[in-house]
Phi, psi and omega in degrees: 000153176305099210267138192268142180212157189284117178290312168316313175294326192291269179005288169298340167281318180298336200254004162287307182294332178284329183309312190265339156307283197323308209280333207260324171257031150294312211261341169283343193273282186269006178280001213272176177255167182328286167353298219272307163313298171326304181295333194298306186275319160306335173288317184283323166311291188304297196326305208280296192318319162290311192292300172337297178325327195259359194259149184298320186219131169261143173037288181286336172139298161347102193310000000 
């Protein structure tokens, strides 16, 4: 026999799990502290600065 089940609880349990996915990848985004952004963006500024550094002609054409 079929086992009966509540549509509304299923519903509502998917949408408590999309709730905590969302919360969960929030919390990797927006958890981090200040410190820890600030090195994030100075290590990706120098990278672009070094990888920049290397190229042979720039952009416009220019030696």
């Amino acid at each position: 026999m079929a086992e009966i089940i509540n549509l509304k609880q299923v519903r509502k349990a998917r949408e408590r799990a999309a709730k905590e996915a969302q919360a969960t990848e929030n919390r990797v985004v927006f958890g981090r502290p200040k410190a820890a952004k600030t090195r994030e963006e100075a290590r990706k500024s120098l990278e672009t600065a070094r990888h920049e550094g290397h190229r042979l002609k720039t952009p416009d054409g220019e030696a």
